[in-house]
N, C-alpha and C positions, 0 to 999 in steps of 0.2 A: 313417593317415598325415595327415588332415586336420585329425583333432584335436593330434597333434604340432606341427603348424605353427600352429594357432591358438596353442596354449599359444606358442609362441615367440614370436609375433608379440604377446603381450600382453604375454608377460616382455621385450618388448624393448622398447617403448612406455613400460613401467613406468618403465625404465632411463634412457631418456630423458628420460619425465618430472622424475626424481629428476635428472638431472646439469642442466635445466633451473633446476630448483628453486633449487639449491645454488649455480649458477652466477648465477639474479639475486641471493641471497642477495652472494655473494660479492663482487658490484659494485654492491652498492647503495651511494647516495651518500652520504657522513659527514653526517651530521643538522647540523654544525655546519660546513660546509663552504658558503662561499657564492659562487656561483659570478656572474659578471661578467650575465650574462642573468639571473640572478634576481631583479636590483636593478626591473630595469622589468617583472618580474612579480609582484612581492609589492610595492611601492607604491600601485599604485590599491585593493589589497585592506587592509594591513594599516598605511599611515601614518596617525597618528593626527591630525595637525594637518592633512592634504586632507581628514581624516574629517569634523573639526570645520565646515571652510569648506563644503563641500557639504552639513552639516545646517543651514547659515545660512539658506541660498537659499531655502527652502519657507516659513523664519521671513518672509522677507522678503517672498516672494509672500504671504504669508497677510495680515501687513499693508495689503499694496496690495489685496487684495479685499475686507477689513474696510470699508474706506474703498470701493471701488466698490459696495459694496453700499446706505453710507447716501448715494449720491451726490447722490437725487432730496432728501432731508432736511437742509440745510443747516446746522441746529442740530445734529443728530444727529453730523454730519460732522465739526462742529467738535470738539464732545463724544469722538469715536473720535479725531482724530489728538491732540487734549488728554492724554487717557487712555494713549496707547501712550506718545508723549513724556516724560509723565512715568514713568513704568516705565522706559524705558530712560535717562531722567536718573540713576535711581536706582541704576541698575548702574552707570554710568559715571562715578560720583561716590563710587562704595566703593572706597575704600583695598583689600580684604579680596579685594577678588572677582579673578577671574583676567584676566591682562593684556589677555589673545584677547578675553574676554567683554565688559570696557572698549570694546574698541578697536572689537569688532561693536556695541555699543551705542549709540557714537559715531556709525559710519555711519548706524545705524537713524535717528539725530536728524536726520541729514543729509537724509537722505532724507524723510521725514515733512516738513522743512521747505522743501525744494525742491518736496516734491510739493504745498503750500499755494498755493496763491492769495491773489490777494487779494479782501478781504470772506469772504464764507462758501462761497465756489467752493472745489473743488481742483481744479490741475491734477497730471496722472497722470504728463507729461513726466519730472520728477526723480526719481521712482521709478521708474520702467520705465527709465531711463537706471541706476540702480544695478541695478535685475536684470539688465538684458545682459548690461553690464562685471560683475557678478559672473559669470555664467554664463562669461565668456572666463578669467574671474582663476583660474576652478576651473582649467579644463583647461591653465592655464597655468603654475599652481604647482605642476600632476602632471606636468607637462613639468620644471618646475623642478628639483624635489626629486628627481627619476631622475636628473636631469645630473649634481644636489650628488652623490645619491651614488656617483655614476660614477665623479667626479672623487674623492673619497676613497677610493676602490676604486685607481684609478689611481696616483696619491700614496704610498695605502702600500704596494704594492708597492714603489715608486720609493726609497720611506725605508729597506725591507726592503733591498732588494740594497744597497744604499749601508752597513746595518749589517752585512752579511753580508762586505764588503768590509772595511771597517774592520777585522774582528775578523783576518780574514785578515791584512793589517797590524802584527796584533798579535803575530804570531810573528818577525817579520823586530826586532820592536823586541826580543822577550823575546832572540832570537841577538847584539842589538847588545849589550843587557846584559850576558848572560853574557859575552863577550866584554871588554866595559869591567870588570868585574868581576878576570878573568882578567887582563888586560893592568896592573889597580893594583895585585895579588897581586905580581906578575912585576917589577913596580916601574916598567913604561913607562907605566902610562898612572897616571891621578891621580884621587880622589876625587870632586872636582868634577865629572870629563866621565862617574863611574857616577851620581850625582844628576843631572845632565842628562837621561840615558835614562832612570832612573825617573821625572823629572817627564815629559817624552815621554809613556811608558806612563798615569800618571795623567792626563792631559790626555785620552787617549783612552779610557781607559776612563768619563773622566765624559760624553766625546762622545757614547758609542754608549748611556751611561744617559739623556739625556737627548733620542737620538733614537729609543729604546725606549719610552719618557713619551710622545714627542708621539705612536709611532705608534698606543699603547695610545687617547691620547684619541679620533684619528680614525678608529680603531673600534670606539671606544662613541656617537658620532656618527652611526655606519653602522650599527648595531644599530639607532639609535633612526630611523632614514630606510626602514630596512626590516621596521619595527613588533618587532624582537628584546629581550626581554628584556636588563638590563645584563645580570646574571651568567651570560650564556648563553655560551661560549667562539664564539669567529668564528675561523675558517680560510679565508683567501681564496682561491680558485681561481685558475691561469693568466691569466693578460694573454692573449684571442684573438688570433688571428696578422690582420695587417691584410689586407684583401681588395684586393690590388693592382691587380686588373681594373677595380674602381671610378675608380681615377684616370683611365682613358683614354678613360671613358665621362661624364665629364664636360661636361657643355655650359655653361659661365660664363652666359652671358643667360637659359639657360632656368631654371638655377638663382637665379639672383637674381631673376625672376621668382617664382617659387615661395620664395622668400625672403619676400618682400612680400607674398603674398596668404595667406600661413601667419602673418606678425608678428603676435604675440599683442598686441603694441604699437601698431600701427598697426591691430588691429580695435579696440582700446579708445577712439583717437582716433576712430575714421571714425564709432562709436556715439556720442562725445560731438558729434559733428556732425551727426548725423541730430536729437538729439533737442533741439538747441541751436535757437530763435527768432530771435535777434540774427541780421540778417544781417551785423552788424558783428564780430561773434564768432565767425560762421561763417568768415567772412575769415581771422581770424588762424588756425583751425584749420586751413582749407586748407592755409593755409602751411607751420603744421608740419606736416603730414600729409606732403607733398612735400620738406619737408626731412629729415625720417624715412625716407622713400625714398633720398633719395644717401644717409643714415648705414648705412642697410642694404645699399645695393649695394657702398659701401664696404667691409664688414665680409666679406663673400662673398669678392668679390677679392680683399682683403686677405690670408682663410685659404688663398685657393686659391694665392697665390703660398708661404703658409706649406707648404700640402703639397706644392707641386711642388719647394721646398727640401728637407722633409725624407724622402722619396725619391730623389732625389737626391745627398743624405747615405748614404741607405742602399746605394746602388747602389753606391759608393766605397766602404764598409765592405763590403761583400760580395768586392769585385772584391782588398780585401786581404785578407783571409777565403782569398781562392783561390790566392793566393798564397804567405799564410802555411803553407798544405797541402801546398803544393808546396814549399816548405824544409821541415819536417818529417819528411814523408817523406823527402826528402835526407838527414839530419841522421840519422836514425833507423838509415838505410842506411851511412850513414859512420859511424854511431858500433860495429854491425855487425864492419863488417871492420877498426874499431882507428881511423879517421883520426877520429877526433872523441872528446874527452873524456865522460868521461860530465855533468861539469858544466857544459859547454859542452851537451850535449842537454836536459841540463836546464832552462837555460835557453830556448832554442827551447820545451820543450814548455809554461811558463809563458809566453811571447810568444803561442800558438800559441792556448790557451786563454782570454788576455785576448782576443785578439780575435776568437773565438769569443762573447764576452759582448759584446764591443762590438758585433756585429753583432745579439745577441738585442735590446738597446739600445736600438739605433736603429728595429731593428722594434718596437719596443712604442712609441716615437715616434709614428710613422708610423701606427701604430693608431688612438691617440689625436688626432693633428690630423686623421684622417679623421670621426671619430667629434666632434670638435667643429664642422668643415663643415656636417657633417649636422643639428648639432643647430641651425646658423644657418640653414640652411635649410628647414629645419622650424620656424621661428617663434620661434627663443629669440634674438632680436637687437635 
């Protein structure tokens, strides 16, 4: 008896195993499917232009120790940053070489000549002031470059339903034709008003070609922000539904707060002032520094009265949403026992529908200006 119930309990494990199996099988994710959260996990790994900025930094610290090492040797000193300068004149004066590598070359001069002294001294201030602000530019352009491609993520969907809409469109014109067609056969209507509705028809069909163009380009943009191959097919995943709780857990002061101690802008300034002499220079930085502050509390406020609009939007499109439900059903029910035509239902059940999309709409809105708060509050202002 014992060994019966072993055998079963293995064959029933097995069983499981096996519908386990089949079932991650069967929900794995489309390889070419990119989903709205994978943009700010495959950035810090696979974009290749943060790749490029973060193998700078070590170039550039390596310089600055070259030079701290012949610091006690004055000749020598001079001899090393002579020696770097001209190497990186050399890249930054080639036609040939790549734009990135120019433009890092350029700073490299920058820097070597800020960090000179005068006579045969260096001072280290102008270089250490480019390593900070680099070290903030990294984390800031990986902040960047998620937002870009957040915002192109965003976009095309937006371009999507708008094509998707259009095309919809497209049969109400193809019925007006027929129709126009029909009625110059019959002899009431006239040639003229069927070439009308085909130029109509041709006018949209070059619309939706040319808003299929732009949305192709912004995502091979998105391929290349989330290190994708061109020829790789992209499939976007859902718009996430916005986190409504967030809005009411809002603190304006404490968020602009942390507006300002996150600016990725206002740590570049506050390092060009630590490592600034002049206290006449220091002066003017303070100022902006402080005027940098009302632009960012500005921008805070600003978005927060944007999301309390478009919530507020949304709460109205829902509240006809519930409405719309409730004629429907009427309408459905009427049409039923005979008191409603059926193209009269029909119509209702297109009403009924649209603003069912208006309401997905205005939640993918409302997504999106949450998600751009956040990114001002977190330092991209």
């Amino acid at each position: 008896m014992k060994k019966k119930s072993h055998i079963f309990l293995s064959t029933l494990m097995l069983a499981l195993s096996l519908l386990l199996l089949i079932s991650s099988t069967a929900w794995a994710k489309d390889p070419s499917q990119l989903d709205y959260a994978d943009i700010g996990l495959r950035v810090p790994k696979e974009n290749k232009q943060l790749d490029i900025q973060q193998r700078r930094l070590p170039l550039l610290q390596k310089a600055r120790d070259e030079m701290a090492n012949l610091r006690d040797n004055s000749a020598g000193a001079s001899e090393a940053v002579a020696r770097l300068s001209q190497s990186f004149y050399t890249i930054a004066r080639n036609p040939d070489a790549d734009p990135g590598q120019r433009a890092w070359a350029t700073l490299m001069i920058s820097s070597l000549s800020m960090g000179q002294g005068s006579g045969t001294s260096i001072s280290f201030s102008g270089i250490d002031l480019q390593i900070e602000q680099m070290r903030i530019q990294i984390t800031q352009t990986q902040a960047q470059i998620i937002n870009n491609g957040q915002q192109l993520f965003f976009r095309c969907h937006q371009l999507q339903d708008r094509i998707k809409k259009t095309k919809d469109d497209r049969v109400l014109l193809e019925e007006k034709l027929k129709l126009a067609q029909t009625q110059q056969t019959a002899g009431t209507g006239t040639a003229l008003q069927v070439k009308e509705v085909e130029l109509a028809l041709a006018e949209l069909d070059t619309g939706v070609k040319q808003m299929e163009s732009q949305c192709a380009q912004w995502l091979n943009q998105l391929k290349l922000i989330v290190g994708w191959p061109q020829i790789q097919i992209i499939k976007l995943g859902s718009i996430p539904r916005p986190n409504r709780e967030y809005l009411g857990k809002i603190v304006l002061a404490d968020d602009i707060q942390s507006a300002c101690d996150n600016s990725y802008s206002l740590k570049l300034s506050q390092a060009e002032y630590r490592y600034t002499d002049s206290d006449e220079q220091k002066s003017i930085i303070k100022l902006a520094i402080e005027a940098q502050k009302e632009q960012i509390s500005l921008a805070v406020s600003t978005q927060h009265y944007v999301l309390t609009d478009t919530n507020n939007s949304l709460l109205l499109e829902e509240q006809r949403l519930a409405l719309a439900e409730q004629r429907i059903k009427q309408s459905r029910l009427q049409n039923q026992i005979g008191l409603l035509a059926d193209i009269a239902l029909q119509a209702e059940e297109n009403n009924y529908k649209t603003q069912q999309e208006t309401v997905i709409t205005a939640m993918d809105s409302l997504f999106w200006e949450i998600e751009k708060y956040k990114s001002i509050v977190a330092g991209l202002n």
